[in-house]
C-alpha positions in Angstrom: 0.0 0.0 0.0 1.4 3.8 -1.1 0.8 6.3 1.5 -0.4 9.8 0.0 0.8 12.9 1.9 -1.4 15.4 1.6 -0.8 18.9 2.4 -2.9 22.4 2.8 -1.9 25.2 1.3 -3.6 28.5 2.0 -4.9 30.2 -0.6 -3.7 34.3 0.9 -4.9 35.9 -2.8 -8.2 34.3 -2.5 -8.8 33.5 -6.2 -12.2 31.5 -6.9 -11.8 28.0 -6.6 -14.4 25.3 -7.9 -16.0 25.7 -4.5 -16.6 29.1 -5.1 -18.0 28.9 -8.7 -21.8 29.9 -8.8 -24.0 28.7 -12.1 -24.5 31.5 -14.2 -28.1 33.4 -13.0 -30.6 34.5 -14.7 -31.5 37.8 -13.3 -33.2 39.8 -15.2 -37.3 39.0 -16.9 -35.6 39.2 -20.3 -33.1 36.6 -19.5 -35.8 34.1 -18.4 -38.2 34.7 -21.6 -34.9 34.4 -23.7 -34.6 30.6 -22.4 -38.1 28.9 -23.9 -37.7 27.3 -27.1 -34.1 28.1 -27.0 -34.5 31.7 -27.7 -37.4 31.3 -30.2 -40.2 32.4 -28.2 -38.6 35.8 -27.7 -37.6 36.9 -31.0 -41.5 35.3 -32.2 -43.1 37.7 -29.8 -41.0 40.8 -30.9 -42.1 39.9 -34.3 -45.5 39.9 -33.0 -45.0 42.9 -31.2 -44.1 45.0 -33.8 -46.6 43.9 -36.4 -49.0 44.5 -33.4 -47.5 48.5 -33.7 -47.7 48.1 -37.1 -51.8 47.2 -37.1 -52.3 49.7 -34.5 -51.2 52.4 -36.6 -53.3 51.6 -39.8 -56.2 51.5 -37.6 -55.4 54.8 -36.5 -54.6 56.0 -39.7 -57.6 54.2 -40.9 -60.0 54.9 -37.9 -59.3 58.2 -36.0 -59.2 58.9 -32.7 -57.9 56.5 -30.3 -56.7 53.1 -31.0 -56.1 50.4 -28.2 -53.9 46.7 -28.6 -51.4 45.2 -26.0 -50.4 42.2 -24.7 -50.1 39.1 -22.2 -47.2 37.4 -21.4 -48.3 34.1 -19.2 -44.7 31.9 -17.7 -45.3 29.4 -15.4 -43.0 27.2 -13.7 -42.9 23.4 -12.5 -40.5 22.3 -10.5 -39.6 18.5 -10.2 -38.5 16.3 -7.5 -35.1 16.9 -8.6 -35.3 20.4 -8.3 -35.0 20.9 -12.0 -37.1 23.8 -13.3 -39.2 23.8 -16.4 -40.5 27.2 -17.2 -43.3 27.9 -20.3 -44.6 31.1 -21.6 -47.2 32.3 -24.2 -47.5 35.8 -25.5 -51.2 36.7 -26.3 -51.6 39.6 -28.3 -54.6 41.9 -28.6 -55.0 43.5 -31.7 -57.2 46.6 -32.0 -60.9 46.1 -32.6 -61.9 46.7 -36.2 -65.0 49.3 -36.1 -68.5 47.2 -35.6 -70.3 47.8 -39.1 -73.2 50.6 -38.7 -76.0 51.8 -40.7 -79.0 54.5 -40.8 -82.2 52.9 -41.2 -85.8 54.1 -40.3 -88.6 51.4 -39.3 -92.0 51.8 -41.2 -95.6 51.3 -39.9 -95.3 47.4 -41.3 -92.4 46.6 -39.0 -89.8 46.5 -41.6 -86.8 48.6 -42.0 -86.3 51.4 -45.1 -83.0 53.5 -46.0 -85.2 56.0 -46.5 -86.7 58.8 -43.8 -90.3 58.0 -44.5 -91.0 61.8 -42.9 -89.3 63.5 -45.3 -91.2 63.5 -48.5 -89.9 62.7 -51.7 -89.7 64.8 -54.1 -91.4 63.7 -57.3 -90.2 63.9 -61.0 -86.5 63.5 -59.6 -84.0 61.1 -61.8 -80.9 60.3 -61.6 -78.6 62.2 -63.4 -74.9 60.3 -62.8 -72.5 59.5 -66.1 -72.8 56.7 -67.5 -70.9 54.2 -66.0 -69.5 52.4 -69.9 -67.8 54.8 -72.1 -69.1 57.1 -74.8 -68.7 55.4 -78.1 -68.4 58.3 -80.9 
């Protein structure tokens, strides 16, 4: 049998030893929704994002007034026996609301609905005096 003499050294500089390495850590909400899908569900919902800015300014532009979109980001964790972490997410995004389609109609004494104001009277002997819609052939 070989005897093994071991010996302790101090370590005066303190450098970092394998006792003293941490894992990296995730500190900042970025960070953790860069990790699902291996960096895929982050640069998917940026896309999203921006064609969500996108859509809200055609509707503005479209529109008027004031426009409203946004978005819900959902991570949940589940943690094993092993301590091992697995995190999800999902982005839902809320595009702006399309105007509801309107119209002006007026009811009549049959219960039915006109596009016409039945009390304002018509004029008679009226026609219609547009261009033709085909072309002139000369």
């Amino acid at each position: 049998m070989r005897a093994i003499a071991l010996t302790y050294t101090a370590n005066p500089e303190r450098r970092p030893t394998l006792a003293d390495d941490k894992p990296f850590e995730l500190r900042t909400a970025d960070q953790i929704l860069a990790m699902p899908d291996n960096g895929d569900f982050l640069g998917q919902f940026m896309d999203d994002h921006r064609q969500l800015i996108l859509d809200m300014h055609q509707a503005q532009m479209e529109q008027g007034g004031k426009v409203k979109g946004g978005f819900t980001i959902t991570v949940e964790y589940t943690l094993d026996r092993q301590l091992s972490m697995t995190v999800t997410a999902e982005a839902k995004i809320k595009a702006p609301k399309k105007p509801k389609a309107s119209a002006a109609l007026w009811t009549t004494a049959d219960g039915m609905l006109t596009p016409q104001n039945p009390r304002q009277p018509s004029l008679p002997g009226i026609r219609d005096v547009s261009p033709p819609t085909q072309p002139i052939r000369a």
